[in-house]
LUMNU-679110 format. One record per residue (C-alpha): residue in one letter; x, y, z. Coordinates in pm, whole numbers, padded with zeros to 5 digits, always signed. Layout:
AXYZ/...
END
This chain:
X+16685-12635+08488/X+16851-12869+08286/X+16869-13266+08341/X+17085-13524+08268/X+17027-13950+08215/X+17202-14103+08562/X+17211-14438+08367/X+17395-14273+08075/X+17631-14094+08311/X+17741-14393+08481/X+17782-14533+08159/X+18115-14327+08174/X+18128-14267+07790/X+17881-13992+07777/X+17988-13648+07617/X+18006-13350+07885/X+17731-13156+07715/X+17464-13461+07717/X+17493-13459+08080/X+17462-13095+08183/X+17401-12909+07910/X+17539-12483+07956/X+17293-12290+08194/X+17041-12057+07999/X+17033-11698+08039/X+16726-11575+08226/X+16807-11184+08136/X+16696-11038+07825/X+17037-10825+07793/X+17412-10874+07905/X+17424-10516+08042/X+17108-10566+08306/X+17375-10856+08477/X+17545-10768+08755/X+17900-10785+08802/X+18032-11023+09086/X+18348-11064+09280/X+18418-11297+09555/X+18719-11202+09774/X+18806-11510+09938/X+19081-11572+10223/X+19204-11839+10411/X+19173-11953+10782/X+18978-11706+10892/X+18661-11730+11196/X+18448-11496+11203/X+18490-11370+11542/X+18872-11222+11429/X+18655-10914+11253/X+18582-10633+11417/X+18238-10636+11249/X+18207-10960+11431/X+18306-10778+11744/X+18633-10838+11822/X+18739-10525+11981/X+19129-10598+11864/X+19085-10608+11517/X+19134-10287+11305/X+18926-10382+10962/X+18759-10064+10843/X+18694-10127+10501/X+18536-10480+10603/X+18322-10339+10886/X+18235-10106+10613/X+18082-10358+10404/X+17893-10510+10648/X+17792-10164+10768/X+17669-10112+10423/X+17579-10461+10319/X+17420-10784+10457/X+17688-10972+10752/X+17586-11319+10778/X+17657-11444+11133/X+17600-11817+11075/X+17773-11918+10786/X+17943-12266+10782/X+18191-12399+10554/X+18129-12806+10417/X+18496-12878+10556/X+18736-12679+10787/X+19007-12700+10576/X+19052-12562+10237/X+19132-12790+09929/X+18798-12963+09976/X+18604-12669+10139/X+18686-12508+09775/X+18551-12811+09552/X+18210-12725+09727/X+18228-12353+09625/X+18372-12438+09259/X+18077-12713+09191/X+17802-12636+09421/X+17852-13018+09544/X+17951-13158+09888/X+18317-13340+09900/X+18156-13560+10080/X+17956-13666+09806/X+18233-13718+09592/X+18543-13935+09705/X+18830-13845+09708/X+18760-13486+09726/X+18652-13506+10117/X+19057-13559+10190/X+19275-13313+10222/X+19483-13321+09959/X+19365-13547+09676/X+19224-13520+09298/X+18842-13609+09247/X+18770-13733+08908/X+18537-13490+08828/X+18578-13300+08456/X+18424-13656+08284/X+18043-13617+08447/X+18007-13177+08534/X+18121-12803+08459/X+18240-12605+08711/X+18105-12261+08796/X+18295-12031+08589/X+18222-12250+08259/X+17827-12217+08368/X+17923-11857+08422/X+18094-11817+08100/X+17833-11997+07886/X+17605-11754+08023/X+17785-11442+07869/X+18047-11374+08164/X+18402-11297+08142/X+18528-11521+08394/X+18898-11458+08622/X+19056-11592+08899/X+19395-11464+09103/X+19538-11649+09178/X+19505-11974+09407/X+19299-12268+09296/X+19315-12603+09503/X+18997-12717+09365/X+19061-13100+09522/X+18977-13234+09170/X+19118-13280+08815/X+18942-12913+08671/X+19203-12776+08443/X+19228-12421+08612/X+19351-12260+08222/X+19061-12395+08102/X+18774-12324+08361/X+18901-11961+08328/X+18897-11668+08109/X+19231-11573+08251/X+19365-11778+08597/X+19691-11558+08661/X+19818-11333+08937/X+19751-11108+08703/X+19367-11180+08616/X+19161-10875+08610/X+18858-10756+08497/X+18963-10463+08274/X+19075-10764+08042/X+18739-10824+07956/X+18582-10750+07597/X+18383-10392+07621/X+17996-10421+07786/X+18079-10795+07885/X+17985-10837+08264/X+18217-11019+08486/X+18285-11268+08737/X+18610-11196+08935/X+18724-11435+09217/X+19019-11334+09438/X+19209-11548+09657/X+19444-11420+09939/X+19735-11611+10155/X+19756-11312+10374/X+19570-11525+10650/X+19687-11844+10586/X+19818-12058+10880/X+20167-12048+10741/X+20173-11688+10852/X+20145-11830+11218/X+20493-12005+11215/X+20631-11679+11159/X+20865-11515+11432/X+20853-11152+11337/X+20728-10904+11531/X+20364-10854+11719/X+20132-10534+11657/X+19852-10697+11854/X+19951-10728+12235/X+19955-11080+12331/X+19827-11001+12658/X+19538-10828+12552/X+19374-11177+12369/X+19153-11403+12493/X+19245-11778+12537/X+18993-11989+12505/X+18893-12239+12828/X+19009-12556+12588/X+19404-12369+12534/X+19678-12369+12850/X+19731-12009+12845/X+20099-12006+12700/X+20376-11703+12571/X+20344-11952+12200/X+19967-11987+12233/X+19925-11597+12268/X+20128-11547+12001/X+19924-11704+11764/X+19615-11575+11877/X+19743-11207+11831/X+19929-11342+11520/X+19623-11462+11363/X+19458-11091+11408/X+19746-10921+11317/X+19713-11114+10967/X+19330-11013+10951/X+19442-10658+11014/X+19645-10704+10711/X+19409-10860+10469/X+19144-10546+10530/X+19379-10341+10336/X+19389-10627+10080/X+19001-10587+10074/X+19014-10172+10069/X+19228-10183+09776/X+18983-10464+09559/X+18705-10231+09623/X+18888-09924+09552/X+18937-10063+09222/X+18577-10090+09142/X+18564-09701+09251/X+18807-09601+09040/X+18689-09800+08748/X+18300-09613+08810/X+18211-10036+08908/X+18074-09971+09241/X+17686-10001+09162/X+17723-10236+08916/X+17866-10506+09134/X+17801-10759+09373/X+18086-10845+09650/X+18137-11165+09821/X+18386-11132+10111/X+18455-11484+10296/X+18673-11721+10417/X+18687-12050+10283/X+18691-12233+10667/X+18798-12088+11032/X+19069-12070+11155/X+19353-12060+11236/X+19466-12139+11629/X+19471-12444+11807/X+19158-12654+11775/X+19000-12455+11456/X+19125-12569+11140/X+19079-12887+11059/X+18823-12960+11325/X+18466-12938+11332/X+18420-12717+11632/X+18263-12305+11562/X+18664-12224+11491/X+18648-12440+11196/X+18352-12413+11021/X+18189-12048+11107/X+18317-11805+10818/X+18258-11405+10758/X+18091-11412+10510/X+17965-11008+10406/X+17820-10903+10093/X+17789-10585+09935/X+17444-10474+09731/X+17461-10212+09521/X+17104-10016+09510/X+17066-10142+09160/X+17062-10458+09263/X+16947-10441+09587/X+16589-10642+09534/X+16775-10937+09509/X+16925-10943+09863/X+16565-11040+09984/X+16697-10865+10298/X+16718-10537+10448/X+17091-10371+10356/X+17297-10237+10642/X+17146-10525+10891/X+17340-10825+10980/X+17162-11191+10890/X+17076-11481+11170/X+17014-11706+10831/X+17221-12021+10763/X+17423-12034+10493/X+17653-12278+10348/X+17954-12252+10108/X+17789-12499+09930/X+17548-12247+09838/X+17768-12008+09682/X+17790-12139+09290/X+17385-12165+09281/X+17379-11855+09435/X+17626-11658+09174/X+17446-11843+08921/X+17098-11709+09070/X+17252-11341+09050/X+17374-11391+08709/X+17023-11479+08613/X+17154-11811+08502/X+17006-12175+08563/X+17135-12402+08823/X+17209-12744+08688/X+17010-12995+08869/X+17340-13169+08995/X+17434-12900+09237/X+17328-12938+09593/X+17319-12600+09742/X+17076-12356+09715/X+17100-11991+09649/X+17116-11715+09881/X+16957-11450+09666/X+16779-11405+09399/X+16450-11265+09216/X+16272-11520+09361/X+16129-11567+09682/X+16453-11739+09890/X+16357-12044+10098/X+16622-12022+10433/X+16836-12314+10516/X+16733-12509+10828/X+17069-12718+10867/X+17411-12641+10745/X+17597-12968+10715/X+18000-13017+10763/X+18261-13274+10780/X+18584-13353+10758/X+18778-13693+10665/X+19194-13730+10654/X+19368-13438+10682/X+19767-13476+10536/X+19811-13785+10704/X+19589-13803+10963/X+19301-14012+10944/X+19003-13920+11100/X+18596-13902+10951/X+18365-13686+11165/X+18025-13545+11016/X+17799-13242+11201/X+17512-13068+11188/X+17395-12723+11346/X+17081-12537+11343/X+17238-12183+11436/X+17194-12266+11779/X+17319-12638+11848/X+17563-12812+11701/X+17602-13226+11655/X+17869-13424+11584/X+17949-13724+11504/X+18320-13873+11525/X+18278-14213+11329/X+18639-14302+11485/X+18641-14242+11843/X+18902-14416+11926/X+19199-14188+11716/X+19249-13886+11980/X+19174-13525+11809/X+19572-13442+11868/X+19700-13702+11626/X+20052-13533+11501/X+20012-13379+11157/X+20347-13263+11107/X+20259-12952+10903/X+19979-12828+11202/X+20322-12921+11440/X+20519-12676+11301/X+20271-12436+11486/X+20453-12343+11790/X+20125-12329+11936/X+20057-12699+11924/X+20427-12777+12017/X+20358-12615+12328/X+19991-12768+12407/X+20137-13077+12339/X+20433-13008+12562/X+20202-12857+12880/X+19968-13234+12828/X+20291-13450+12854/X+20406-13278+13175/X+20081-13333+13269/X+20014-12928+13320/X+19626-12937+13171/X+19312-12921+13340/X+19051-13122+13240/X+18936-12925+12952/X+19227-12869+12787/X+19300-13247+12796/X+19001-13363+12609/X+19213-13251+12264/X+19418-13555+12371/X+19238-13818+12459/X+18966-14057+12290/X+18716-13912+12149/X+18338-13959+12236/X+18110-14104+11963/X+17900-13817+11986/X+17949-13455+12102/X+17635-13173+12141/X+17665-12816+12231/X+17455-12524+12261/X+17650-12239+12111/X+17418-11920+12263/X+17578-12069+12587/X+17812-12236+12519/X+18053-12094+12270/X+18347-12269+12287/X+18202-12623+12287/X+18335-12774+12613/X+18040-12844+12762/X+17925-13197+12577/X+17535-13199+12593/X+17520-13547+12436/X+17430-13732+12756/X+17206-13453+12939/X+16853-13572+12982/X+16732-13206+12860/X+16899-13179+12614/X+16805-13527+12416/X+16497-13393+12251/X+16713-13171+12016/X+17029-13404+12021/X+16788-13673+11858/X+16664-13417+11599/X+17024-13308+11505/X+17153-13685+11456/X+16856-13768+11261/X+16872-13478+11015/X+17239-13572+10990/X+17159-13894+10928/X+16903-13818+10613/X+17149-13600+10480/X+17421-13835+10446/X+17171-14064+10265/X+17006-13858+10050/X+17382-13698+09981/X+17525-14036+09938/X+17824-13930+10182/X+18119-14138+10070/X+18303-14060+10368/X+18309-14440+10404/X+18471-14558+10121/X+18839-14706+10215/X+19054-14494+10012/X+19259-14734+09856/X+18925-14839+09705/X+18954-14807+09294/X+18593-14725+09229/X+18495-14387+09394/X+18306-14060+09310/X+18013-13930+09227/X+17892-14178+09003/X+18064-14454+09071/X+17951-14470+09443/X+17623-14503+09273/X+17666-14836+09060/X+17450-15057+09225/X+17682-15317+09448/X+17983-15069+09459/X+17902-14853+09735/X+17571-14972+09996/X+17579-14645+10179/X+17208-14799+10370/X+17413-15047+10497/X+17713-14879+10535/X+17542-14612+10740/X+17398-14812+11016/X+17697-15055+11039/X+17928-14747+11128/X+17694-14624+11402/X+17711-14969+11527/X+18079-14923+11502/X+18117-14621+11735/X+17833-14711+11985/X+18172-14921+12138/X+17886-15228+12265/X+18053-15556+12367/X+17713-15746+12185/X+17820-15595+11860/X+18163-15826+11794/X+18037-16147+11701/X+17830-15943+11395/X+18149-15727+11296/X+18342-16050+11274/X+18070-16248+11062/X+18140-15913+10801/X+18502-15968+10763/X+18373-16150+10503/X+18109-15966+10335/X+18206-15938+09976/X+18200-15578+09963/X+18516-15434+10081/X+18358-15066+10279/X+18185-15308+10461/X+18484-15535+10580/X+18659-15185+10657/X+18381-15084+10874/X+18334-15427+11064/X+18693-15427+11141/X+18698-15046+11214/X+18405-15173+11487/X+18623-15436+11669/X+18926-15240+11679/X+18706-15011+11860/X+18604-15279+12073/X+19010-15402+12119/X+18969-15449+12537/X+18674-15653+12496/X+18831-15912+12223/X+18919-16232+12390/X+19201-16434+12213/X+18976-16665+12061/X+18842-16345+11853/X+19195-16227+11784/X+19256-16566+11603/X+18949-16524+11412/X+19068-16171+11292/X+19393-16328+11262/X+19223-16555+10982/X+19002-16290+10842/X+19354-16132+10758/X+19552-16363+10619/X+19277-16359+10382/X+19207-16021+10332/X+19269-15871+10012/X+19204-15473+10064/X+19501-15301+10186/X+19307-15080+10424/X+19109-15353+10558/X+19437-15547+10622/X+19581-15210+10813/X+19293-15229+11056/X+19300-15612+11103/X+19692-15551+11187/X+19616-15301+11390/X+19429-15533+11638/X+19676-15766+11584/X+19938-15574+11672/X+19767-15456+11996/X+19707-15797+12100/X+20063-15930+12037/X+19980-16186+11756/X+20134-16001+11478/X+20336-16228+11365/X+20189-16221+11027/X+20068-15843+11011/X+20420-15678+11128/X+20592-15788+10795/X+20298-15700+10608/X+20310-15378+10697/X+20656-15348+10651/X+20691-15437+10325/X+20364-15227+10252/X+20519-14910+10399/X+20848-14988+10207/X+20639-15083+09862/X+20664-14686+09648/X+20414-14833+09408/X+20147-14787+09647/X+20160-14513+09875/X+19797-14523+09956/X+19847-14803+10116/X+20193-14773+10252/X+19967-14446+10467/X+19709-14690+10566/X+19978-14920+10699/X+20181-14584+10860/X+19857-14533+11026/X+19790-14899+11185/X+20097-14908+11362/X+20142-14520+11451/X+19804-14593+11617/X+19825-14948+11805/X+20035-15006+12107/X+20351-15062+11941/X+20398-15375+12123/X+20566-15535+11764/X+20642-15254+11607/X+20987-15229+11632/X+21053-15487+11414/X+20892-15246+11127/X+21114-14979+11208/X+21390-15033+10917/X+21082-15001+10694/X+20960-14663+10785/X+21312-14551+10808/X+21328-14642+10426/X+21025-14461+10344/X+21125-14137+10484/X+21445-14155+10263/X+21316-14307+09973/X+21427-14063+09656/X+21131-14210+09404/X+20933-13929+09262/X+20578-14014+09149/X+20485-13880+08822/X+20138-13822+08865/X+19991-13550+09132/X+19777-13779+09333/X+20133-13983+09386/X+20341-13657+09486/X+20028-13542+09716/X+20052-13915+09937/X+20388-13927+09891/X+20420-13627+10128/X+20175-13775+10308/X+20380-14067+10355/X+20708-13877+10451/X+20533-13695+10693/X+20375-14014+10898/X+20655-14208+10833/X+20921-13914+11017/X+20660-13863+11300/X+20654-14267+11355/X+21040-14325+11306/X+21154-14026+11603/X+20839-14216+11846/X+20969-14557+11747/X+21344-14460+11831/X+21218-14296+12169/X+21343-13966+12054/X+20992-13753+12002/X+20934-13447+12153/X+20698-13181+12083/X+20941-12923+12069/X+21220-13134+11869/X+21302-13119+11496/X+21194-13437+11282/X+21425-13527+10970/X+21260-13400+10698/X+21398-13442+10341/X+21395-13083+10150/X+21126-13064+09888/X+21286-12862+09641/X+21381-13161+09438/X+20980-13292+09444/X+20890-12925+09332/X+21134-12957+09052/X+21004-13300+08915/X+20690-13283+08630/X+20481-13404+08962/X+20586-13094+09153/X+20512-12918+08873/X+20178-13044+08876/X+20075-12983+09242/X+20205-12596+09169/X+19930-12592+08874/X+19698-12752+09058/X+19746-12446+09362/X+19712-12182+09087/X+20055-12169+08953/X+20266-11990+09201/X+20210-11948+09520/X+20171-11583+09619/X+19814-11314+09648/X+19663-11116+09357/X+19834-10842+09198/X+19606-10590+09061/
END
C-alpha cells in the first residue's frame, strides 16, 4: 500500500506521483489477471428485477447472472443520484468527503492530489475503456483517464494478451425515459403503488414505465455478455452489473429512502476465478456493500494495491474479506434544490438524519417536475386529496427519521420516537456520527465558500468539522434554549459556522421575538458570506424587516458574475413567506432571461441551476403556478453551442447516447 505526506499534499505544489505513487502488481504474470467489466445503468432499485422478485419484470439474461453468480440484496449507493454517486465508484472516496462533489451537478478539484481507477488500473498492466457516459462530478479529464472513452470503446482494441477493464454505461433506464408518452407493455393496473403515492392514471404510468425500461436494458445486458461468448471471454472475466442509485418513481431518486439508495448489484464468477468470490456461486448475498467499495474492489481482483486514500473496502479478493457493518449515504443540493440529509443502515434499520428540517422533501426541482408523476402528486396534495401518508412528502421534515425495513419496507412508519426502538436508533446515529468525523463530511461547507475539498477542508482553521458537527445537531433539535448561542455565532470568524448558527434560528423562526430579529438584522448588515447573508434574509424576510435584505437579494439574483450566490439568494426567498418578496420580482424575472453564457463548466452547470429556481419562483411570485402548467423556459440549444456547453457534453462522456458495440 502506498502512502503519501498530508503536509506536502496540502502544500498544493506537490507532483501527482509523490502523493500516490501507481499501484503495484501483486500477480507474477499479465495473463493470470482477470478480465473485468462493469455494466452500469441508471435509476434503477433493485426490486424492478425479476431476480429481485418482481413478478412483472421479464430480465432473463440478468436473473441468469444472479442464477449463476453472487446477487447482493443490500447494496447501497453513497448518493441517490448519479453525478456524485459516480465520483465514489471512479475514486473509491465519499462525495461527501470532498466538496463540491456531494452536489449534484458540480466539478470537485480533484486531478491536483489522486488518480482515478482506470489510471491505477492501467499502471497495473490493464487496457482500460469506457462507453460511453462519464459524469464523474470532478475535473478528471475522461480522454485521459482512459485507454479509449468513446461510444465506440471496446475491448478487442486492446494490444494482444493485455487483460482488460471495460466499463459500460447505459441511459436505457434513465428517468428521462419516464417523461415519455409512448406506449405501455407493462399493464398499469397490474403495479403496485406504494402506501406514500395517491394511486393515479400518471403515477401508474411511471411505475410500469420504469419496468418497461428495465425490460429493455436486459437485452442491453444479453448482448454485453454475448460478446464475451463470442469472443471465447466468458471464463476469463469478471462482470459487475449495477445501478449507480434507485430509482426512478416518485420519492426514489434523489432521496434517501430504500428507492434511492438500494442498487442490483450481481456479479458473475467465472470458475477460474471463482476463489475470489469468498462466497458460494449461484446463492444470493445478505452482505452490505457500498459503491464506494467498487474501485478497491476491482483493484483487489486485478491483484493491484489500493492506495491508502481510498475509503472503501473490497468485496473480493484472495484474502480473507472482512463484511461491512454500515453502509453510509447522503445527499446535499440536487439542481437547485437545497437540502443535506446523511443515513446509515445496518441491512435491517435505516437512520436518517435531515440537517434541514424545515425545507419540505417536495421542494420543486423543475427537471424531477417534468415527471408527470410528481405533477400529479403535487396536484392530488393541493386539492387536498392525500391521506396522511402521502402528505408527509410535503410537509416539514422531522430531524430524524428510523425504520425497520424487514417490516417496514416502504419507510412510513418513523421509529425515531418509539421507546423500543431507541436502543438501535441511538446505535445508528452514533455510528453516523463517527463516520462523518472520521470521513471529514463536508456536507457543511456553504458552497459559495472558496476553500473546499479534500485537502483543503483539512487546513487547520478552514473547515472545524468537531465543531461544526455538534452545532448542526443543535441546529435541527428546533429547542427554544438554543437561540441566544446561535446568535452569539453570527460572529464566529469562521464562516460554516455563521451558516450553521443562522441555519439554527431560521429553524427556530416562530420562537424569534423582534428584539432577536434586530439582532440578526445587525449580524447581516455585517455579514460578508453570501450564503450566510441568504439565510439571515431569509428570517428577515419572514419577519417583515427586510428592508435591507430584499434589495440584497435582488441585486444578488440579478449579479451573472456570481451565480452561486444569485442560487443561494433564489433559495432564501423561494423558501420564506414571501411577505417582501414582491419587490424582488423584476430581479428574478431578469435572471431567467439573462443571455450571458459562462465560459467555464461549473458557471454553465449553476447557471441552469439558476434558470431553473428563478422560473419556478417568478410563475409562484406572479400567482400563476400550477403543477400541471408550463414554466418559461429559455431553449438550451444556444448554451450547448457555447465552449461551456461544450464542456458539460465532455464532461457527460461526449454525446449523450448508450454503448455501441
Amino acid at each position: 500500500m502506498q502512502t503519501f505526506s498530508r503536509r506536502r499534499a496540502l502544500s498544493g505544489g506537490v507532483a501527482l506521483s509523490a502523493l500516490l505513487l501507481a499501484p503495484r502488481k501483486a500477480t507474477a504474470h499479465a495473463q493470470q489477471q482477470p478480465n473485468i467489466v462493469w455494466i452500469v445503468c441508471h435509476d434503477i432499485h433493485a426490486s424492478l428485477l425479476g431476480c429481485y422478485g418482481n413478478a412483472l419484470a421479464a430480465t432473463p439474461a440478468i436473473d441468469q447472472m444472479a442464477h449463476g453468480g453472487i446477487r447482493f440484496d443490500k447494496a447501497y449507493a453513497t448518493t441517490p443520484v448519479c453525478s456524485p454517486s459516480r465520483f465514489s465508484m471512479l475514486t473509491g472516496i465519499s462525495p461527501q468527503s470532498w466538496a463540491p462533489a456531494e452536489n449534484m451537478r458540480s466539478v470537485a478539484k480533484v486531478t491536483s492530489y489522486i488518480q482515478a481507477l482506470p489510471q491505477y488500473m492501467r499502471a497495473g498492466g490493464y487496457y482500460c475503456t469506457n462507453n460511453v457516459f462519464t459524469d464523474y462530478n470532478c475535473d478528471f479529464d475522461p480522454q485521459l483517464i482512459w485507454d479509449d472513452c468513446s461510444i465506440t470503446a471496446h475491448w478487442r482494441k486492446r494490444p494482444k494478451n493485455t487483460p482488460f477493464f471495460s466499463v459500460y454505461n447505459y441511459l436505457i433506464t434513465h428517468e428521462s425515459h419516464i417523461f415519455e408518452t409512448t406506449p405501455l407493455v407493462t399493464d398499469p393496473q397490474k403495479v403496485e403503488v406504494p402506501p406514500y403515492l395517491p394511486d393515479t392514471p400518471e403515477i401508474r404510468d411511471a411505475l410500469a414505465r420504469n419496468i418497461d425500461m428495465v425490460n429493455e436494458q436486459d437485452k442491453a445486458v444479453a448482448y454485453i455478455l454475448g460478446e464475451l461468448e463470442q469472443d471465447g471471454l466468458t471464463e476469463e472475466t469478471i462482470v459487475f452489473f449495477l445501478a449507480d442509485h434507485g430509482g426512478v418513481a416518485p420519492r426514489t431518486k434523489r432521496y434517501c429512502y430504500e428507492g434511492g439508495l438500494n442498487v442490483p448489484f450481481i456479479v458473475h464468477f467465472p470458475q477460474k476465478y471463482a476463489h475470489l468470490a469468498q462466497r458460494p456461486l449461484g446463492q444470493p448475498s445478505q452482505d452490505l456493500v457500498s459503491l464506494v467499495d467498487m474501485a478497491p474492489t476491482t483493484l483487489t481482483l486485478a491483484g493491484l494495491d489500493v492506495p491508502q486514500i481510498m475509503q472503501g473496502q473490497a468485496i473480493f479478493g484472495p484474502a480473507s474479506i472482512t463484511p461491512r457493518h454500515y453502509a453510509f449515504s447522503g445527499r446535499n443540493r440536487m439542481d437547485e434544490c437545497y437540502d443535506l440529509m446523511r443515513t446509515v443502515t445496518d441491512g435491517h434499520y435505516r437512520y436518517i438524519r435531515n440537517y434541514m428540517p424545515h425545507r419540505i422533501y417536495g421542494q420543486h426541482n423543475s427537471y424531477e417536475w417534468m415527471g408527470r408523476a410528481y405533477q400529479s402528486w403535487q396536484t392530488e396534495w393541493l386539492a387536498g386529496r392525500l391521506d396522511q401518508t402521502q402528505s408527509a412528502f410535503w410537509l416539514p421534515k422531522p430531524a430524524e427519521e428510523f425504520y425497520d425495513l424487514r417490516k417496514d419496507p416502504h419507510q412510513v412508519h418513523n421509529l425515531a420516537q418509539n421507546p423500543e426502538a431507541q436502543g438501535r436508533f441511538r446505535e445508528l446515529s452514533a455510528v453516523l456520527d463517527q463516520h462523518m468525523l472520521e470521513t471529514h463530511d463536508n456536507g457543511f461547507v456553504p458552497e459559495t465558500t472558496e476553500k473546499q475539498g479534500y485537502f483543503i477542508s483539512r487546513e487547520p482553521g478552514v473547515y472545524p468539522l468537531g465543531a461544526l458537527l455538534p452545532l448542526a445537531n443543535r441546529a435541527i433539535a428546533r429547542n427554544a434554549e438554543n437561540k441566544e448561542q446561535f446568535y452569539k455565532l453570527l460572529s464566529h470568524h469562521n464562516e460554516a459556522i455563521r451558516y450553521w448558527a443562522a441555519i439554527g434560528l431560521l429553524i427556530l423562526q416562530d420562537s424569534l421575538g423582534a428584539g432577536m430579529i434586530g439582532q440578526v438584522r445587525q449580524c447581516f448588515l455585517a455579514e460578508t458570506s453570501p450564503s450566510v447573508r441568504a439565510i439571515q434574509s431569509e428570517i428577515l424576510l419572514n419577519s417583515n424587516q427586510g428592508r435591507e435584505a430584499a434589495p440584497w437579494l435582488a441585486a444578488t439574483i440579478r449579479n451573472p458574475a456570481d451565480s452561486t450566490a444569485a442560487l443561494a439568494a433564489l433559495v432564501a426567498v423561494t423558501g420564506s413567506r414571501r411577505t417582501q418578496a414582491l419587490s424582488i420580482k423584476p430581479a428574478v424575472e431578469e435572471a431567467l432571461n439573462a443571455k450571458n453564457v459562462p465560459t467555464t463548466l461549473e458557471g454553465i452547470l449553476m447557471l441552469f441551476a439558476v434558470k431553473s429556481a428563478a422560473g419556478y419562483l417568478d410563475t409562484v411570485l406572479a400567482g400563476t403556478y400550477r403543477p400541471l402548467g408550463t414554466m418559461k423556459k429559455e431553449d438550451p440549444s444556444a448554451l450547448f453551442r457555447s465552449p461551456a456547453g461544450q464542456l458539460l457534453f465532455k464532461a457527460m462522456g461526449g454525446m449523450p447516447g448508450n454503448p455501441r458495440i
